[in-house]
PyMOL Python script that loads the backbone (N, CA, C, O; Angstrom):
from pymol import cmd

cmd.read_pdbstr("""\
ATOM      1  N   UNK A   1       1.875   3.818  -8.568  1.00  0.00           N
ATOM      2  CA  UNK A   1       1.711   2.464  -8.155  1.00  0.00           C
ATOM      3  C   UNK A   1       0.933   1.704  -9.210  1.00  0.00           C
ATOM      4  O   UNK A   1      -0.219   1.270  -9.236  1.00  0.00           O
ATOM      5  N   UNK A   2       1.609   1.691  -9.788  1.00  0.00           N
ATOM      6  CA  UNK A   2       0.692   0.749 -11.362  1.00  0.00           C
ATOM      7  C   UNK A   2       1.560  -0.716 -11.379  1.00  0.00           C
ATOM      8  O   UNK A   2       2.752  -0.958 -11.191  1.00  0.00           O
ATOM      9  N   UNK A   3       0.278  -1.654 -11.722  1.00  0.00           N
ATOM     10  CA  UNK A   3       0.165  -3.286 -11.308  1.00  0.00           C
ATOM     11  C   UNK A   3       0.850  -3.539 -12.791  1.00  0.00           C
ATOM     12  O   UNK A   3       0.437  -2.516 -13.336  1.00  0.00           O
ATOM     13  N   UNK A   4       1.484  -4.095 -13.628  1.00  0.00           N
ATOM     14  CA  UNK A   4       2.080  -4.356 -14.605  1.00  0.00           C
ATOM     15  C   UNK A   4       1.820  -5.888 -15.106  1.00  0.00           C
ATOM     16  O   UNK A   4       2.327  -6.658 -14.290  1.00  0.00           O
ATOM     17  N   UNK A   5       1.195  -6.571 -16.181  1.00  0.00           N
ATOM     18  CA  UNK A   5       1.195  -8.223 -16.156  1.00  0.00           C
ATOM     19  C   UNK A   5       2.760  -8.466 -16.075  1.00  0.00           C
ATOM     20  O   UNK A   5       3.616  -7.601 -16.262  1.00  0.00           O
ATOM     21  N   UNK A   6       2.959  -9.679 -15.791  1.00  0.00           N
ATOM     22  CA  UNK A   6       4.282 -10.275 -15.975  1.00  0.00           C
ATOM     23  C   UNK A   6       4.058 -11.760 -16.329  1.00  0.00           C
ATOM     24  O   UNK A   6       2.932 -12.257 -16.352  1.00  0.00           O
ATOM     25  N   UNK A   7       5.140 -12.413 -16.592  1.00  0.00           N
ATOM     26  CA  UNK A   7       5.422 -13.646 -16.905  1.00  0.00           C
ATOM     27  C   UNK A   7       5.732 -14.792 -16.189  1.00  0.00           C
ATOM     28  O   UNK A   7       5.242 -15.920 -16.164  1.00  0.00           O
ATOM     29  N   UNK A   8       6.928 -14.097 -15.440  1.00  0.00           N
ATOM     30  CA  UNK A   8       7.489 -15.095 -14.568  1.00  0.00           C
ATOM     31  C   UNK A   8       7.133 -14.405 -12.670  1.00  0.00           C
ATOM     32  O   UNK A   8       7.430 -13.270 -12.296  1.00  0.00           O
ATOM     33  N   UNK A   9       6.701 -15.094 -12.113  1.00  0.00           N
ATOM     34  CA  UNK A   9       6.288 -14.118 -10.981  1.00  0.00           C
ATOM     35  C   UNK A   9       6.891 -13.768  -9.876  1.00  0.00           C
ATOM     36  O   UNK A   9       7.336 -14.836  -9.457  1.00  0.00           O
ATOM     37  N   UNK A  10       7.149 -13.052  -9.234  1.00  0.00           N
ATOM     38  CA  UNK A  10       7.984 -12.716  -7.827  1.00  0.00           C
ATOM     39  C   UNK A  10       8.673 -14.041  -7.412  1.00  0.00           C
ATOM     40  O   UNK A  10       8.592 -15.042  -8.124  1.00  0.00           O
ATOM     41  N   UNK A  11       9.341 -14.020  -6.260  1.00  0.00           N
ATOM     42  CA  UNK A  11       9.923 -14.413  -5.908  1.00  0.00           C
ATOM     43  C   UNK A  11       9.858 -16.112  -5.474  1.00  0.00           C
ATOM     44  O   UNK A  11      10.774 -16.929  -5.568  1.00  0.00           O
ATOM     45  N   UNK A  12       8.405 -16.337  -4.956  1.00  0.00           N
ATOM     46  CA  UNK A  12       7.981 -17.442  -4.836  1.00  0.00           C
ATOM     47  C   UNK A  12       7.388 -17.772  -5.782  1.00  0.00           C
ATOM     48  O   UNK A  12       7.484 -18.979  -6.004  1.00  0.00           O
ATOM     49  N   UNK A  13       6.646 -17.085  -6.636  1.00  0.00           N
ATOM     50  CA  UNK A  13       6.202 -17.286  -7.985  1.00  0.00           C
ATOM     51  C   UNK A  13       4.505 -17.448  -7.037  1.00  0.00           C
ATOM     52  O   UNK A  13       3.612 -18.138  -7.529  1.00  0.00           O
ATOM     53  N   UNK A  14       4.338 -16.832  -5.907  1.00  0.00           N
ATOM     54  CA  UNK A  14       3.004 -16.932  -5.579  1.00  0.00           C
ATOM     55  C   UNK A  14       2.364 -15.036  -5.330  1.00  0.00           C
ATOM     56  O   UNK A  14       2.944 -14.066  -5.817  1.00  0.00           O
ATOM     57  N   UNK A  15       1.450 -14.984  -4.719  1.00  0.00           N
ATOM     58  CA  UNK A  15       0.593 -13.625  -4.836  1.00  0.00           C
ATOM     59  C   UNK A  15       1.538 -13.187  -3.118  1.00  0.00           C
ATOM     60  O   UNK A  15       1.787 -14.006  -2.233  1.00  0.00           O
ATOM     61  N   UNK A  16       1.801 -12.063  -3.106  1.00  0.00           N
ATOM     62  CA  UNK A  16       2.755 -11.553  -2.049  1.00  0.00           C
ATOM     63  C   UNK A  16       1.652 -10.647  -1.136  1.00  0.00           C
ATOM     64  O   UNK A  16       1.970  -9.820  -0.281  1.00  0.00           O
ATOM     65  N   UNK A  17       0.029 -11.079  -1.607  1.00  0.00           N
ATOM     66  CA  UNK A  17      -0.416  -9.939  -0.533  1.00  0.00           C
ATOM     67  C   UNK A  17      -0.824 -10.773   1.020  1.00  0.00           C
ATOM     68  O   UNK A  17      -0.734 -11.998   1.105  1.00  0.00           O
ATOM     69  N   UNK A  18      -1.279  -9.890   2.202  1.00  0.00           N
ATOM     70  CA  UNK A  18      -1.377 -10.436   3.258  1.00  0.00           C
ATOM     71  C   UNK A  18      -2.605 -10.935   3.857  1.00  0.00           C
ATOM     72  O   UNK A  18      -2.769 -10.903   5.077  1.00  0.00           O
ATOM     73  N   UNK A  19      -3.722 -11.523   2.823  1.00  0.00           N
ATOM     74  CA  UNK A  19      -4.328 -12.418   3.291  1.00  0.00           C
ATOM     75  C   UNK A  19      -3.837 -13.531   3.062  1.00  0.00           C
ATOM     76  O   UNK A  19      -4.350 -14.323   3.853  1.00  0.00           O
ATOM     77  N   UNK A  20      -2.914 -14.173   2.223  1.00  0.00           N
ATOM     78  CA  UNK A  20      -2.485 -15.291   2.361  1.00  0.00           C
ATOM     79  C   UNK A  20      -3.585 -16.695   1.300  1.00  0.00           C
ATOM     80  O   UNK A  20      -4.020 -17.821   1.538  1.00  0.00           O
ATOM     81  N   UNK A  21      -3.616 -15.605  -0.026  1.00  0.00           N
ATOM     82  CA  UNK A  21      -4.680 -16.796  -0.540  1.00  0.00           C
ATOM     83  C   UNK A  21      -4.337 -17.768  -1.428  1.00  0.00           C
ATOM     84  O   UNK A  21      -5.128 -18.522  -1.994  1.00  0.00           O
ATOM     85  N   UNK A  22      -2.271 -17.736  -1.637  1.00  0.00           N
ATOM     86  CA  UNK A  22      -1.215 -18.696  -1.951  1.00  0.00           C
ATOM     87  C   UNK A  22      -1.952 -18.678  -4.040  1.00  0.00           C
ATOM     88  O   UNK A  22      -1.536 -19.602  -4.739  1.00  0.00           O
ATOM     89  N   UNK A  23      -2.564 -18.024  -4.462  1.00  0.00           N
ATOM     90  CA  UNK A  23      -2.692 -18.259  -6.015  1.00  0.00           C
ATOM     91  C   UNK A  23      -1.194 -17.321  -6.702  1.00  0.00           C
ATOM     92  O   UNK A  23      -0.470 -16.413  -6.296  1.00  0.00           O
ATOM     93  N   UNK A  24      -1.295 -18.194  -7.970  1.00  0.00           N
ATOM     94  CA  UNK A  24      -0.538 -17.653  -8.571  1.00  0.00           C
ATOM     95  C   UNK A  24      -0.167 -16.476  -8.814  1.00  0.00           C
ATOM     96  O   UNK A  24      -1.161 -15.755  -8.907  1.00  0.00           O
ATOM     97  N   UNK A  25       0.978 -15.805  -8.994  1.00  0.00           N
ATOM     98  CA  UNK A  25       0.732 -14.072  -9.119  1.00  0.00           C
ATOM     99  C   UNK A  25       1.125 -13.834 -10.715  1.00  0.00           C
ATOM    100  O   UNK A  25       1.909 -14.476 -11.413  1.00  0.00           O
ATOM    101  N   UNK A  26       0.476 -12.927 -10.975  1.00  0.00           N
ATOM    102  CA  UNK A  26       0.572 -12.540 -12.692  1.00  0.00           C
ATOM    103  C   UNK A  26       0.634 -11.149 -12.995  1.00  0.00           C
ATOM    104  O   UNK A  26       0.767 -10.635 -14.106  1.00  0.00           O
ATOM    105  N   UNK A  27       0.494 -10.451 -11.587  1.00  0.00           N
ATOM    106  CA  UNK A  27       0.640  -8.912 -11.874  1.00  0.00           C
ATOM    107  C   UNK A  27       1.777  -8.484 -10.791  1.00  0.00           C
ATOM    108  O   UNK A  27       1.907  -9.045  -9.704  1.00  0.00           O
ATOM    109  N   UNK A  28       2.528  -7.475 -11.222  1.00  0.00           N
ATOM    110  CA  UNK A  28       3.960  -7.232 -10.272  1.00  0.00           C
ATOM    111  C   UNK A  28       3.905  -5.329 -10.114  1.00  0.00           C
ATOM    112  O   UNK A  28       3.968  -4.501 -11.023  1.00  0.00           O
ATOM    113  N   UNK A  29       3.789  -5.137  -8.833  1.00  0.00           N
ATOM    114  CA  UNK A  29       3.426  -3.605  -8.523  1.00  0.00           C
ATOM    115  C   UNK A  29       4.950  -3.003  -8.602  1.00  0.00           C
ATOM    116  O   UNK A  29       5.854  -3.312  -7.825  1.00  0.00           O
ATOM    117  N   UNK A  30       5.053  -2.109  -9.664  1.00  0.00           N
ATOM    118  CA  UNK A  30       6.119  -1.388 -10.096  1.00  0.00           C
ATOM    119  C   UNK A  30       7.029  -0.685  -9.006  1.00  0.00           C
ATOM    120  O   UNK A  30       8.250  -0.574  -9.126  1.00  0.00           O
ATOM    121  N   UNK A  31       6.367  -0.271  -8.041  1.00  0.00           N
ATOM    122  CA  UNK A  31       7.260   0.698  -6.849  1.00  0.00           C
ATOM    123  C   UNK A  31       7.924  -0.440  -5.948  1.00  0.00           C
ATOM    124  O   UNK A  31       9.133  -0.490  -5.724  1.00  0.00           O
ATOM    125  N   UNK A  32       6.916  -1.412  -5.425  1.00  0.00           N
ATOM    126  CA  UNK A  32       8.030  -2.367  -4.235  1.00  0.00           C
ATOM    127  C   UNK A  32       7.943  -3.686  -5.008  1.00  0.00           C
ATOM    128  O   UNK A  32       7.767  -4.718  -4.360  1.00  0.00           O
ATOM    129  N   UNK A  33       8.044  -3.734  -6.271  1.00  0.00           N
ATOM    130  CA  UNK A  33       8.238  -5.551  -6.837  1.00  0.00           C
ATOM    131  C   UNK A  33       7.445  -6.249  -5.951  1.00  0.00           C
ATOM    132  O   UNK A  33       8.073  -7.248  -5.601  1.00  0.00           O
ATOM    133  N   UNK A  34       6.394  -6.200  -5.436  1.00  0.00           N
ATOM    134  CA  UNK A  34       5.550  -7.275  -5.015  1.00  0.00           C
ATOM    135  C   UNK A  34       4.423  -8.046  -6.381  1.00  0.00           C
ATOM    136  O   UNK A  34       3.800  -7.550  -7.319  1.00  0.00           O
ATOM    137  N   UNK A  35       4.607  -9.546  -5.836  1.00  0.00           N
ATOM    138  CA  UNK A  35       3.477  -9.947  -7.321  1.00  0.00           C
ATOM    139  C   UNK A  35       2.371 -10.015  -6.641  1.00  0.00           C
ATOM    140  O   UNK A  35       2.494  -9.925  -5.420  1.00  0.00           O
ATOM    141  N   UNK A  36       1.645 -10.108  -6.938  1.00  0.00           N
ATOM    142  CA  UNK A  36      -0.390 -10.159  -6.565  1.00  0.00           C
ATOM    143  C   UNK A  36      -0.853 -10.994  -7.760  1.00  0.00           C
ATOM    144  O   UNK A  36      -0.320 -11.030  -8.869  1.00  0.00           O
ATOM    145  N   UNK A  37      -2.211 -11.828  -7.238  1.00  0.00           N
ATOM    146  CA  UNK A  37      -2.700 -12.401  -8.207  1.00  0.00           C
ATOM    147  C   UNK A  37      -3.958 -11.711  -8.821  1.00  0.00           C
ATOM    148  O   UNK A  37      -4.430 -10.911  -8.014  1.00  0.00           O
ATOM    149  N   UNK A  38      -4.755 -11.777 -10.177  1.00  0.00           N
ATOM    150  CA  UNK A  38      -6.151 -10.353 -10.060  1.00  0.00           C
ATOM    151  C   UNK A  38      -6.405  -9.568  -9.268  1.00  0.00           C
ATOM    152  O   UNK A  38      -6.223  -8.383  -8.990  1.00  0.00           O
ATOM    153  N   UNK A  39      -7.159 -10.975  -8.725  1.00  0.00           N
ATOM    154  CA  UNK A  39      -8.543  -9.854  -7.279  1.00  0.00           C
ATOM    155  C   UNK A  39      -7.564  -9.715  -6.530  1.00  0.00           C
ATOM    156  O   UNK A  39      -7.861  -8.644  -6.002  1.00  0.00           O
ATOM    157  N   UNK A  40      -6.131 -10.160  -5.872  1.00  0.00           N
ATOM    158  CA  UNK A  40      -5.586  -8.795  -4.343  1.00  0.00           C
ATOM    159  C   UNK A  40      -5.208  -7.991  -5.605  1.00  0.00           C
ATOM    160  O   UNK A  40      -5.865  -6.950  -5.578  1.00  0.00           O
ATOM    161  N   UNK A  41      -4.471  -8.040  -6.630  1.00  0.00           N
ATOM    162  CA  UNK A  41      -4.086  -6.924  -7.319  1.00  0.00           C
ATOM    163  C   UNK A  41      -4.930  -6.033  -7.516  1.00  0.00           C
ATOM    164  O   UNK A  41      -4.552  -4.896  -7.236  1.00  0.00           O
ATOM    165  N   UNK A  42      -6.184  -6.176  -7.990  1.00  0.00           N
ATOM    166  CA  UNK A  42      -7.121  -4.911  -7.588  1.00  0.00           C
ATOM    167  C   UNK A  42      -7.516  -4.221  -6.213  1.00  0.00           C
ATOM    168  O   UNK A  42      -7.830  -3.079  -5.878  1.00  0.00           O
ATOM    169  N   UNK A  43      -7.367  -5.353  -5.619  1.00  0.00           N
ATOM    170  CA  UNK A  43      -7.421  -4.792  -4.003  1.00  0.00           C
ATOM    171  C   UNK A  43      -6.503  -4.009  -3.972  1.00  0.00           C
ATOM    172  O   UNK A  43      -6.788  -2.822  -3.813  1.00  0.00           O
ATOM    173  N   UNK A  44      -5.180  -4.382  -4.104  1.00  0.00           N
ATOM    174  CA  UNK A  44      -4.245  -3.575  -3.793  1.00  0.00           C
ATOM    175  C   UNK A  44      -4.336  -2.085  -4.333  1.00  0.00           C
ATOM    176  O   UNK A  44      -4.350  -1.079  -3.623  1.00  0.00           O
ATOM    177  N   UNK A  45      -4.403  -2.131  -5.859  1.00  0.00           N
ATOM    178  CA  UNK A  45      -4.973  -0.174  -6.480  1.00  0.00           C
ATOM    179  C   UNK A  45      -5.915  -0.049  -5.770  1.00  0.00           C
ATOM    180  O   UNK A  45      -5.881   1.073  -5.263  1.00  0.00           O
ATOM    181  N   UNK A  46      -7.127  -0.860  -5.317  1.00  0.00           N
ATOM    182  CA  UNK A  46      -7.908   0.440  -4.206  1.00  0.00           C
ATOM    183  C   UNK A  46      -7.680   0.366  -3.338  1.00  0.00           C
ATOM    184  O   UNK A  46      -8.541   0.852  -2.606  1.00  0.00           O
ATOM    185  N   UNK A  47      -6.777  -0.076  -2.788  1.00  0.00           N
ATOM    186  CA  UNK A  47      -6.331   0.459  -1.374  1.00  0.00           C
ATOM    187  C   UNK A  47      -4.953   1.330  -1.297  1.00  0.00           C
ATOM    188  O   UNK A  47      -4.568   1.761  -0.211  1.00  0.00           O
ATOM    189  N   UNK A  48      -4.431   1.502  -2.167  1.00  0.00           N
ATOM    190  CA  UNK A  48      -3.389   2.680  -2.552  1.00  0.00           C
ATOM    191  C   UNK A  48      -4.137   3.840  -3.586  1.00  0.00           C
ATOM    192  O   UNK A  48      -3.604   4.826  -4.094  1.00  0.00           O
ATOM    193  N   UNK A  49      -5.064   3.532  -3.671  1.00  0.00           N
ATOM    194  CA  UNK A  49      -5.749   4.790  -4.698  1.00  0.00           C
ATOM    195  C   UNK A  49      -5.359   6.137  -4.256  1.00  0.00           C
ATOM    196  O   UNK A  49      -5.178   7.004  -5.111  1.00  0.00           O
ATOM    197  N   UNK A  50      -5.199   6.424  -2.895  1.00  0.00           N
ATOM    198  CA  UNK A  50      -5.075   7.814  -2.231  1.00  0.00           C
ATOM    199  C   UNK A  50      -3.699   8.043  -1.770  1.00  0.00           C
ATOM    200  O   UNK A  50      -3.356   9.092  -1.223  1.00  0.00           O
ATOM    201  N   UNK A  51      -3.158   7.361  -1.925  1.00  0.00           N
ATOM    202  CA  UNK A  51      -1.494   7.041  -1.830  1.00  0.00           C
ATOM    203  C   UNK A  51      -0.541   8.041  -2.003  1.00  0.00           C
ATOM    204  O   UNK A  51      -1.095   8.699  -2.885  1.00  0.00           O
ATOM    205  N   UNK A  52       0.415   8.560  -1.792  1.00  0.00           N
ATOM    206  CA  UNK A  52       1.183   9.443  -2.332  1.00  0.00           C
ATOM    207  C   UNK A  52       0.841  10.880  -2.711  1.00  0.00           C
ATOM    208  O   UNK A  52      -0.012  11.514  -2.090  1.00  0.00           O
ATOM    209  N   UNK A  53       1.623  11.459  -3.897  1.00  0.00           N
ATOM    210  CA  UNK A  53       1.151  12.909  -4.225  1.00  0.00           C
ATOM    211  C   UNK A  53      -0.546  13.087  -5.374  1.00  0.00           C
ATOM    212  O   UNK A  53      -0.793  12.835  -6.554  1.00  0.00           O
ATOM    213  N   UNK A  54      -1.324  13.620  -4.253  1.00  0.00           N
ATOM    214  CA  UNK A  54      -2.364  13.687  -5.289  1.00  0.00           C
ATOM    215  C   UNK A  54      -2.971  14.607  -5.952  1.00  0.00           C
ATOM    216  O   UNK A  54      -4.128  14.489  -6.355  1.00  0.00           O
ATOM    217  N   UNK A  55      -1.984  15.981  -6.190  1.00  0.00           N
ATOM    218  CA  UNK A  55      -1.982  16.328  -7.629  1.00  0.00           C
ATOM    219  C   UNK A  55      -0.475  16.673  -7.896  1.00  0.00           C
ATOM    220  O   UNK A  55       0.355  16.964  -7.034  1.00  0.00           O
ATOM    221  N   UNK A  56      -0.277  16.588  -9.239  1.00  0.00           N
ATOM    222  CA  UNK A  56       1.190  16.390  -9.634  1.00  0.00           C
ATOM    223  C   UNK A  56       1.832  17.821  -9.497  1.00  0.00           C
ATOM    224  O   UNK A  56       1.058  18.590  -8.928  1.00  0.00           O
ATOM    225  N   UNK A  57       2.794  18.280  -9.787  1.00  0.00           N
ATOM    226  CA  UNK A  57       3.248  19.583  -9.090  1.00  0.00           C
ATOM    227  C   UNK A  57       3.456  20.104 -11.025  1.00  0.00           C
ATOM    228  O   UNK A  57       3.984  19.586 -12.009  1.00  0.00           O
ATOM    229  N   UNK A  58       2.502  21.703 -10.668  1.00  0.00           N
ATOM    230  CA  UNK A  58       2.170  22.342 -11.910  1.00  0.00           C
ATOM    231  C   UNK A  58       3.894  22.738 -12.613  1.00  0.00           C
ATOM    232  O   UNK A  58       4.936  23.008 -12.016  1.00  0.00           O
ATOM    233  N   UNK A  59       3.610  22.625 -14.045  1.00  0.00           N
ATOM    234  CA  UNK A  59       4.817  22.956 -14.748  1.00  0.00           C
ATOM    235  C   UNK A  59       5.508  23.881 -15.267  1.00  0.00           C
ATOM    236  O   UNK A  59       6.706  23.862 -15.548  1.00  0.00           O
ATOM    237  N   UNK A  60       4.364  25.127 -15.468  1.00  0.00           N
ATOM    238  CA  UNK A  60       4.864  26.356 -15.704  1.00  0.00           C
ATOM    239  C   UNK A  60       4.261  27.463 -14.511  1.00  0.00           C
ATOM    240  O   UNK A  60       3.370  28.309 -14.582  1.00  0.00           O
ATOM    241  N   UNK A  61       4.998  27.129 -13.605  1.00  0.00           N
ATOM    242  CA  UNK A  61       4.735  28.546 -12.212  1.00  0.00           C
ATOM    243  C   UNK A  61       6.139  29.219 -12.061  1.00  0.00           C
ATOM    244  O   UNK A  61       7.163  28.578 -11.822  1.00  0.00           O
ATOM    245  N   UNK A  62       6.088  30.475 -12.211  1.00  0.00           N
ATOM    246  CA  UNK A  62       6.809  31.377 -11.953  1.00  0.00           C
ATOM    247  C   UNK A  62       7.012  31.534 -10.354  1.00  0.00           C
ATOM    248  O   UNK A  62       5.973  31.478  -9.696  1.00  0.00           O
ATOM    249  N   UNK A  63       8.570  31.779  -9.450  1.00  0.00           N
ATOM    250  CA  UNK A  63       8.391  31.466  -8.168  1.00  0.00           C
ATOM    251  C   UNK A  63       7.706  33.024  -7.956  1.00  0.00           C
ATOM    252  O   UNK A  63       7.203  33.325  -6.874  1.00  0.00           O
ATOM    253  N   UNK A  64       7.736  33.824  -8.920  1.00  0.00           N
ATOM    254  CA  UNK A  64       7.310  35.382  -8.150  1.00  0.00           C
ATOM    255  C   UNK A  64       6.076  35.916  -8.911  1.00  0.00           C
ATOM    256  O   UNK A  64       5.973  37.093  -9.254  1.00  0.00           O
ATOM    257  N   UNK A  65       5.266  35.089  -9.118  1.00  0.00           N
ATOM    258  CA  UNK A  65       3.827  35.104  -9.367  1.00  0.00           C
ATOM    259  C   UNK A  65       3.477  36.238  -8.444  1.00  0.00           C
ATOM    260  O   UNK A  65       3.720  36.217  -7.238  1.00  0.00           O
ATOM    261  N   UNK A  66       2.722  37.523  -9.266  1.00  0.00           N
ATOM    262  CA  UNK A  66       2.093  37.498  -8.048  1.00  0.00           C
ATOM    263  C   UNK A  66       0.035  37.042  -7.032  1.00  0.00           C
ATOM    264  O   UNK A  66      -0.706  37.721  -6.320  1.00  0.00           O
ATOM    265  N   UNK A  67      -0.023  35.860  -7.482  1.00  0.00           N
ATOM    266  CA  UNK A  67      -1.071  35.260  -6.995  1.00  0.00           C
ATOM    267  C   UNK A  67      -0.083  34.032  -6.015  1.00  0.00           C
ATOM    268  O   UNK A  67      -0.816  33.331  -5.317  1.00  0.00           O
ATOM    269  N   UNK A  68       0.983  33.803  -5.927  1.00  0.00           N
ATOM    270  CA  UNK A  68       1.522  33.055  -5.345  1.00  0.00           C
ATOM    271  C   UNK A  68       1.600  33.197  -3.722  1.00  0.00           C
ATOM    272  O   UNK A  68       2.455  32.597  -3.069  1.00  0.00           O
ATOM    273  N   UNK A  69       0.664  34.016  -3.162  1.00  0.00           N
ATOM    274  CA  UNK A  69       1.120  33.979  -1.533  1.00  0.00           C
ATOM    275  C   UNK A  69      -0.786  33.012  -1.010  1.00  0.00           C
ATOM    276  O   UNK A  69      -1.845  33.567  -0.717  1.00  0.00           O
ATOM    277  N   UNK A  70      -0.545  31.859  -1.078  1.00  0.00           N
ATOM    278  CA  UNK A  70      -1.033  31.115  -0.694  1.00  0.00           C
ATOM    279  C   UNK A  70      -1.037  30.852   1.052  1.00  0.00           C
ATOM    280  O   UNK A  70      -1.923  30.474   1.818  1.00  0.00           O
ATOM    281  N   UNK A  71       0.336  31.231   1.247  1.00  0.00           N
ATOM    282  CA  UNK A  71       0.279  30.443   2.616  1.00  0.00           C
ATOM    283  C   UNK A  71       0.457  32.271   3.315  1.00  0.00           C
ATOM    284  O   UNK A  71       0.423  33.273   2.600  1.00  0.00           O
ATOM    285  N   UNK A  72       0.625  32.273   4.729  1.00  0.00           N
ATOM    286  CA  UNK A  72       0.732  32.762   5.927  1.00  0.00           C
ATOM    287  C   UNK A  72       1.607  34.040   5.531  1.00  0.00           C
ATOM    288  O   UNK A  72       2.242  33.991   4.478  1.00  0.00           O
ATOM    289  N   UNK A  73       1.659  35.033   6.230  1.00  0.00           N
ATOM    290  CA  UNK A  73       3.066  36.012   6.080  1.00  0.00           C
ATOM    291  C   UNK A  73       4.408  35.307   7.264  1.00  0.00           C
ATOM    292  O   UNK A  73       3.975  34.384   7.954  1.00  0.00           O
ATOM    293  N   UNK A  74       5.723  35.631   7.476  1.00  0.00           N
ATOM    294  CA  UNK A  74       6.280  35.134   7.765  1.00  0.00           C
ATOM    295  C   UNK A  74       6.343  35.853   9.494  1.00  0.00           C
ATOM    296  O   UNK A  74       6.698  37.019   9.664  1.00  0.00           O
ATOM    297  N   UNK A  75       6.018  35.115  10.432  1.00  0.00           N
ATOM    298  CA  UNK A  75       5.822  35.594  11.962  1.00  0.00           C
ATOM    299  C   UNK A  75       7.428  36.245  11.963  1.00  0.00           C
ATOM    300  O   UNK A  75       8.377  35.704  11.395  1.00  0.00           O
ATOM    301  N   UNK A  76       7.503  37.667  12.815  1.00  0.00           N
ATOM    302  CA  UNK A  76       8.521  38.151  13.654  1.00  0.00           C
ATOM    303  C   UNK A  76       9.357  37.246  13.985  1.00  0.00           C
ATOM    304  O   UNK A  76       9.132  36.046  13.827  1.00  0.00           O
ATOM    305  N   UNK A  77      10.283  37.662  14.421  1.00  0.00           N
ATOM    306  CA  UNK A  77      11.545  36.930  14.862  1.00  0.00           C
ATOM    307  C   UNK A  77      11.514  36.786  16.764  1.00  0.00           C
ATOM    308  O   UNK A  77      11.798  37.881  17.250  1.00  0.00           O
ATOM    309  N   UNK A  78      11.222  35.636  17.916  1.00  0.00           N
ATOM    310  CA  UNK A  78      11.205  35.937  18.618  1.00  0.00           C
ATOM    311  C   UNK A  78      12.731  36.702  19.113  1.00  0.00           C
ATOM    312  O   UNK A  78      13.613  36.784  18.259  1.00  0.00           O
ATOM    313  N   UNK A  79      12.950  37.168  20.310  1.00  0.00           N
ATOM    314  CA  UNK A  79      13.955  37.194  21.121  1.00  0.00           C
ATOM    315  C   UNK A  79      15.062  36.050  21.051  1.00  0.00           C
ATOM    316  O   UNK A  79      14.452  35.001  20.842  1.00  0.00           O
ATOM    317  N   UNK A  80      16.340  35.822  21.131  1.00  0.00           N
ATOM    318  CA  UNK A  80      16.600  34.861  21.585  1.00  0.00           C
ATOM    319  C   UNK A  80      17.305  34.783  22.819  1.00  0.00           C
ATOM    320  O   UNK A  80      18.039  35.701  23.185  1.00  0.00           O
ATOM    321  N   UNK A  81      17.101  33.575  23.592  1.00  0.00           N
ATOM    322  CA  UNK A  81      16.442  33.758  24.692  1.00  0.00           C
ATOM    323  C   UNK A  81      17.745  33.973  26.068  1.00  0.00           C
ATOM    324  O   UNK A  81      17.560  33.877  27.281  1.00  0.00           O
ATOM    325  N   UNK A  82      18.866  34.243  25.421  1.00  0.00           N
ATOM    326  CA  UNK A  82      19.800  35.151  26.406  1.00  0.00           C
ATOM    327  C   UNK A  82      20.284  36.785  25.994  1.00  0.00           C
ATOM    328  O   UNK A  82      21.384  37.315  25.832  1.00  0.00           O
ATOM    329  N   UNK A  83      18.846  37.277  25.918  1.00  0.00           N
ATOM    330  CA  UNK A  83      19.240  37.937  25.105  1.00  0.00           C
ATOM    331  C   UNK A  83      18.958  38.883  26.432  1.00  0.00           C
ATOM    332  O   UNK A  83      17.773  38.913  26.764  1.00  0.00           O
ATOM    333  N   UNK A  84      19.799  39.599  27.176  1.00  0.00           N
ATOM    334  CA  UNK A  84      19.550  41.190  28.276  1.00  0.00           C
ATOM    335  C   UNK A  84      18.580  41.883  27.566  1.00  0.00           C
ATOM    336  O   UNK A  84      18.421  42.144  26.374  1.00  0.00           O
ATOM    337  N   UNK A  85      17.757  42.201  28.944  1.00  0.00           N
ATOM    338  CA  UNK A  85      16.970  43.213  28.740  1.00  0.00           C
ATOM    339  C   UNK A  85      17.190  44.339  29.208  1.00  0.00           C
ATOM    340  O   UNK A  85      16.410  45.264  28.982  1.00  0.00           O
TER     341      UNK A  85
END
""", "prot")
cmd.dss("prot")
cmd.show_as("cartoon", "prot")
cmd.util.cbc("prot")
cmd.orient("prot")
């Protein structure tokens, strides 16, 4: 989510955030094309700071590591459930 300057601005050519403070917009947020003017545009990175994936997914992992069993062993299989007893 990175704020980008621009030139010509969104759509109304005003700041698209939702307090409604109608200034010009000069920065345009790369993921949903919204423009913001400075201060919501900084508002806006800290309030998406925690946003999304927050650490990037490592580049050299082998799937059969063996330090790779992080999670759970895999539970039994129940019954299923017409199954005669």
């Amino acid at each position: 989510m990175a704020l980008v300057p621009i030139k010509t601005a969104s759509e109304t050519g005003y700041c698209d955030c939702i307090c409604g403070c109608y200034e010009l917009a000069s920065l345009r947020d790369e993921d949903t094309g919204k423009g913001y003017c400075p201060a919501c545009g900084k508002d806006h990175v800290d309030l998406n700071a925690g946003v999304g994936i927050p650490l990037p997914a490592p580049a050299n992992v082998s799937a059969n590591a063996p330090n790779s069993r992080k999670s759970a062993a895999m539970p039994s299989p129940a019954d299923p459930p017409g199954r005669l007893r």
